[in-house]
VMD Tcl script that draws the C-alpha trace (Angstrom):
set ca {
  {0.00 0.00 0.00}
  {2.90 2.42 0.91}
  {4.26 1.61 -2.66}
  {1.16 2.39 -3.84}
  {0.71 5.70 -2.17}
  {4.15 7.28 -2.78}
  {3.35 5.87 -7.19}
  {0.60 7.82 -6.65}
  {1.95 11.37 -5.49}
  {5.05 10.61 -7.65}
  {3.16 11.00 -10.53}
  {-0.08 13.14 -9.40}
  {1.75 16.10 -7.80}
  {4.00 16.83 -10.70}
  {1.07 16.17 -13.13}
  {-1.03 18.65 -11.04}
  {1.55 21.12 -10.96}
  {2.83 21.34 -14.71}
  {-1.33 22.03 -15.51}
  {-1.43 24.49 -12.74}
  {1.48 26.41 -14.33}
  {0.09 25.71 -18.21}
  {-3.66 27.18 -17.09}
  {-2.11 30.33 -15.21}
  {0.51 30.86 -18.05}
  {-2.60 30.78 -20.58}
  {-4.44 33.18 -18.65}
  {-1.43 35.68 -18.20}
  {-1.30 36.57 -22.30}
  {-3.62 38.78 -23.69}
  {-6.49 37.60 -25.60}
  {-6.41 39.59 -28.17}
  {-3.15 41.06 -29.63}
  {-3.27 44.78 -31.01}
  {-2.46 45.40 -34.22}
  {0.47 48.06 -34.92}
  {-0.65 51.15 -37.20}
  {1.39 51.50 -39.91}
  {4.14 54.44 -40.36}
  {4.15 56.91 -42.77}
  {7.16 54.47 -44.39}
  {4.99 51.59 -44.47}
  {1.78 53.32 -46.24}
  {3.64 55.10 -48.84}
  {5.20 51.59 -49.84}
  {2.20 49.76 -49.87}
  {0.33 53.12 -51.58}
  {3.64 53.50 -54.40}
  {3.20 49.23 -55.13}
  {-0.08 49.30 -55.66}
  {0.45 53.04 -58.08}
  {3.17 51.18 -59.65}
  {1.51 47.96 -60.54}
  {-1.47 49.93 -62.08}
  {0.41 52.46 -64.01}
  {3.13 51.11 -65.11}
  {5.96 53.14 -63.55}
  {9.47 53.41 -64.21}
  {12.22 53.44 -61.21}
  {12.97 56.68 -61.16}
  {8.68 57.64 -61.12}
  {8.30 54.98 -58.42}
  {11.46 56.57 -56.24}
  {9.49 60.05 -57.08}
  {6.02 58.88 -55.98}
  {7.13 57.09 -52.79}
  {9.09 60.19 -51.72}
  {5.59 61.99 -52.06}
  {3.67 59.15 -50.62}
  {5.63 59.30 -47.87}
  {5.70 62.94 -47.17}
  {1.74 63.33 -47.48}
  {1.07 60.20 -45.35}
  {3.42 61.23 -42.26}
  {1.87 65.21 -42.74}
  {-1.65 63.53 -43.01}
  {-1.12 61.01 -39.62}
  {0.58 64.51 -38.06}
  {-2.66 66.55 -38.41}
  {-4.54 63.50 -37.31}
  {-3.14 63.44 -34.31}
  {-3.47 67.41 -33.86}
  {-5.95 67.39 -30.83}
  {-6.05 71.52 -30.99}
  {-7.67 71.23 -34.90}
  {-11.49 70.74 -34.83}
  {-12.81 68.15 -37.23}
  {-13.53 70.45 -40.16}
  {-9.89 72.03 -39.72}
  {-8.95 68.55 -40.25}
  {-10.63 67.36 -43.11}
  {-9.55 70.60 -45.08}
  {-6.05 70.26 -44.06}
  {-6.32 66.20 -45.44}
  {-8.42 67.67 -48.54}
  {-5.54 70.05 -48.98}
  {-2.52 67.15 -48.80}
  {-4.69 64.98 -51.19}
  {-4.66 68.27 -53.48}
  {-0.65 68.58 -53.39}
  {-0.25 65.31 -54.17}
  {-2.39 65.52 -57.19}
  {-0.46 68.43 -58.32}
  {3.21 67.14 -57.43}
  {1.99 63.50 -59.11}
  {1.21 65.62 -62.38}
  {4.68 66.67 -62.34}
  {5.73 62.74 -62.06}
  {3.47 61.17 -64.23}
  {3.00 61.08 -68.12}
  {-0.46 62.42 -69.04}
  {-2.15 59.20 -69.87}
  {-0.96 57.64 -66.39}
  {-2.15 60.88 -64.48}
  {-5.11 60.36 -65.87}
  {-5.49 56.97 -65.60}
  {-4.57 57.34 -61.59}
  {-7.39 60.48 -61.69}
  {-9.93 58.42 -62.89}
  {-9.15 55.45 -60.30}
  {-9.28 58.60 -57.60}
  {-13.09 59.10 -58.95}
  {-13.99 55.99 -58.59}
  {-12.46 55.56 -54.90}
  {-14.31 59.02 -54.26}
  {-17.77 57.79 -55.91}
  {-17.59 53.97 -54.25}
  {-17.38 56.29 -50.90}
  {-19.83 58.50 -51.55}
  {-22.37 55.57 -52.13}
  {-21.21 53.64 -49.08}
  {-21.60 56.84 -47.08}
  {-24.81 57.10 -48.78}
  {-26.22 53.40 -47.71}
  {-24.89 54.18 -44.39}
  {-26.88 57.15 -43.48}
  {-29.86 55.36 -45.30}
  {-29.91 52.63 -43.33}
  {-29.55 55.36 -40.04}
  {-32.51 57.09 -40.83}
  {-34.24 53.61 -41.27}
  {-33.62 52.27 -37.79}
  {-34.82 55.93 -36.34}
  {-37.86 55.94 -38.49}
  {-38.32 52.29 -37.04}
  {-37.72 53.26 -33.40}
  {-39.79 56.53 -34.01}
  {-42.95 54.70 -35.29}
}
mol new
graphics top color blue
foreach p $ca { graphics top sphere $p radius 0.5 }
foreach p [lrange $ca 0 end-1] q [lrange $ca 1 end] { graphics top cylinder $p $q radius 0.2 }
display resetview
């Protein structure tokens, strides 16, 4: 029986333990990990890719449009993080960057690629305008439900 016993707690105990230590060690990370915002860097690489997969650029237009990628994006994250602009300063101020770029991107681009990235800029601006549009439908909807 004393065999027995000691077999027993030789194997239970440490058993026991190593679970106690797994289930707090589970419970000590976070649940959900946060994902890291992207840098000014980061955006105007991804933003210059995707400009120079759809137009065609050359090295020396892609070096030129990621230099201005980057420059609007870290200006742009700058004034979003301006806490003394109210909301309208701060979407004419992001209005204003989109503008430049625009402008310095003519300078950059051949005419039939400027307007080939003009016309994809409509069509970003128009597929936001609807969703906007379904959004604030669908708002007035669920007041005109409560409402009635």
């Amino acid at each position: 029986m004393k065999m027995r016993t000691r077999f027993l707690y030789g194997w239970i105990c440490p058993i026991a333990l190593t679970l106690m230590t797994l289930t707090t060690t589970a419970q000590e990370q976070p649940a959900v990990v946060k994902k890291e915002k992207w840098g000014a860097s980061k955006k105007a690489d991804k933003m210059s890719d995707k400009l120079g997969r759809q137009l065609g650029l050359t090295r020396e237009q892609n070096k030129q449009i990621f230099s201005i990628n980057e420059d609007i994006a870290r200006r742009r994250d700058v004034a979003r993080r301006d806490s003394s602009l109210t909301a309208r300063q701060r979407m004419h101020l992001i209005q204003n960057l989109d503008t430049e770029r625009s402008h310095r991107f003519k300078n950059v681009l051949t005419p039939a690629q400027f307007k080939k990235w003009n016309d994809w800029q409509m069509q970003k601006k128009e597929h936001l305008e609807a969703k906007m549009d379904r959004k604030q439908a669908r708002k007035q909807a669920r007041k005109a439900r409560h409402d009635g």
